[in-house]
N, C-alpha and C positions, 0 to 999 in steps of 0.2 A: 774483775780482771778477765780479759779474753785468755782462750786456751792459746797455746802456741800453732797457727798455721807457718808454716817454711814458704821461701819464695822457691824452693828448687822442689824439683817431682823426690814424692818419699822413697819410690821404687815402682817394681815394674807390678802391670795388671791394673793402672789408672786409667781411667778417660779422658782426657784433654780437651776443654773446652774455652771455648774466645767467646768472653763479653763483650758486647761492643759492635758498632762497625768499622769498616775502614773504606772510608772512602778516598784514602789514592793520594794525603796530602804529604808531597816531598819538600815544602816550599821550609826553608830554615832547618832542615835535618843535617844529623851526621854523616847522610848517606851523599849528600851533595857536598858536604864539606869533603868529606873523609876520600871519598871517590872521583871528584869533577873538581876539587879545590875549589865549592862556590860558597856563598855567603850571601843568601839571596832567598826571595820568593817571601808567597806568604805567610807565617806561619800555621800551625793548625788553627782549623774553630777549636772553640770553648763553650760548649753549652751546661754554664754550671746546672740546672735543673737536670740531664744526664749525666753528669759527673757525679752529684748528690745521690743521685739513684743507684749509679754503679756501687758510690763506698757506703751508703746505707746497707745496701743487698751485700757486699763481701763480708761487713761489718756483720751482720746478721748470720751468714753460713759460715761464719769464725766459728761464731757462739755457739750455734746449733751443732758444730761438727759435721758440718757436709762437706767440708771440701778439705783437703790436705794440704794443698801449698796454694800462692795465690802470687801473681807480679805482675806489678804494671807493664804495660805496652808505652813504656813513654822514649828515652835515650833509647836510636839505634832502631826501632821500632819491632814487630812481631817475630823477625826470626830472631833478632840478638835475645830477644825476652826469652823465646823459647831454648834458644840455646845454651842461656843461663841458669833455666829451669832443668837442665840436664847435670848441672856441675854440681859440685860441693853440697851436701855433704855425702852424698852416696852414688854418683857418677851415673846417672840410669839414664839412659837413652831414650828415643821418641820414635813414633812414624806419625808423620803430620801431611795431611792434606787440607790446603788453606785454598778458601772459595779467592778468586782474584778480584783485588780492588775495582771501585766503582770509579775508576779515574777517569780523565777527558781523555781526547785525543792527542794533546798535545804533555803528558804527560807518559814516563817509560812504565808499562802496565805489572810488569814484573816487578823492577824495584820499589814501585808505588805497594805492592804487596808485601813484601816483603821487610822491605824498610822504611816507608811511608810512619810517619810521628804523630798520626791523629788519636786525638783527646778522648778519653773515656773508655778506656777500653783495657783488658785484664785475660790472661790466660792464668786458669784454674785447674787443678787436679782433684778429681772428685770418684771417689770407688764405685765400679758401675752401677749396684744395687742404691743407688743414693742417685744418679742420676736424672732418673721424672723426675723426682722430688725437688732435685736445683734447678730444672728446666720450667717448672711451675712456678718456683718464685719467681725468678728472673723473668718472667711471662708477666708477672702482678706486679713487679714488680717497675716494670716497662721497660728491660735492660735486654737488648736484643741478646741473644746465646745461644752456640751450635756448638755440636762436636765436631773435634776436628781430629782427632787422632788417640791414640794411648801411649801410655809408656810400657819400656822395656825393653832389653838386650844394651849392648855398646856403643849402639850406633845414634848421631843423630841426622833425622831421615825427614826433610822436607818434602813436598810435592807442593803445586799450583796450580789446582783447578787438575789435580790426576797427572800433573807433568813432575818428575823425579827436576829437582832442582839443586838441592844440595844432598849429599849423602855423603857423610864420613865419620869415623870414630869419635866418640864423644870426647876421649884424651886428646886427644889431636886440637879439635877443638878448646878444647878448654886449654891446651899447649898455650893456641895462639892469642886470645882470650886474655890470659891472665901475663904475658909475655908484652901487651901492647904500650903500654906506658915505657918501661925499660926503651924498647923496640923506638920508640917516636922520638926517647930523648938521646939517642945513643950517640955520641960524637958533641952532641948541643952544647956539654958540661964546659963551664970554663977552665 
């Protein structure tokens, strides 16, 4: 039996780090539905041989106890993950600076960051002194991984390639969050 990792940060004084790339793909996300009312595009790739890699290697730094929480980058894409990873059970806040998608030209390069749905990919919280040691595996393990920030205080604090993007309370947050179902069906009910 694996120990229990959390999908949300345990608290503050973590490292925050994204497995994965992202290369920029909007095409069938929430972020086009949710935002532009579309229903469109191509989905992400699927390259099961890095998919396999990724949940080997999380599977593995369960066991070993490297890493504290772990959540896929899938619904909603890296910021909703990360802002997730803020909520319930202990409300711990972030500062994130996220390198900017590898998107085309014809693609909007912010929300391809932010909320782009491409496959394979996981933000983890790992105690800084444990660090190399996940940055190694993930090296052998062929799973790209950078740091991207830590946890701690109230706030959840994105940045973009060093540009402040989102910044607010993590209640606040989690307010609107857990409030969006209600919110979508409000009036619908027969």
């Amino acid at each position: 039996m694996l120990p229990a990792v959390w999908r949300a940060f345990p608290g503050a004084g973590y490292d925050v780090m994204l497995f994965g790339d992202n290369p920029g793909e909007l095409g069938g996300s929430e972020y086009l539905k949710v935002v532009h009312g579309l229903l469109r595009g191509q989905p992400p790739a699927l390259d099961l041989m890095r998919e396999r890699a990724l949940q080997t290697l999380l599977v593995s730094l369960a066991a070993d106890r490297l890493i504290a929480s772990a959540h896929d980058c899938a619904e909603g894409g890296v910021a909703v993950t990360i802002a997730e990873s803020c909520f319930e059970p202990h409300g711990t806040g972030c500062e994130i600076d996220l390198p900017s998608a590898a998107s085309d030209g014809g693609v909007d390069r912010l929300a391809a960051t932010l909320f782009g749905e491409s496959a394979s990919r996981a933000i983890v919280s790992v105690r800084p002194s444990e660090r190399a040691a996940l940055m190694q595996l993930a090296t052998t393990a062929g799973v790209p991984a950078q740091l991207i920030g830590t946890t701690g205080g109230s706030r959840l604090m994105i940045r973009v390639a060093g540009r402040p993007v989102i910044d607010l309370p993590v209640a606040v947050a989690e307010g609107v969050w857990s409030s969006a179902i209600s919110r979508h069906f409000k009036g619908r009910a027969a």
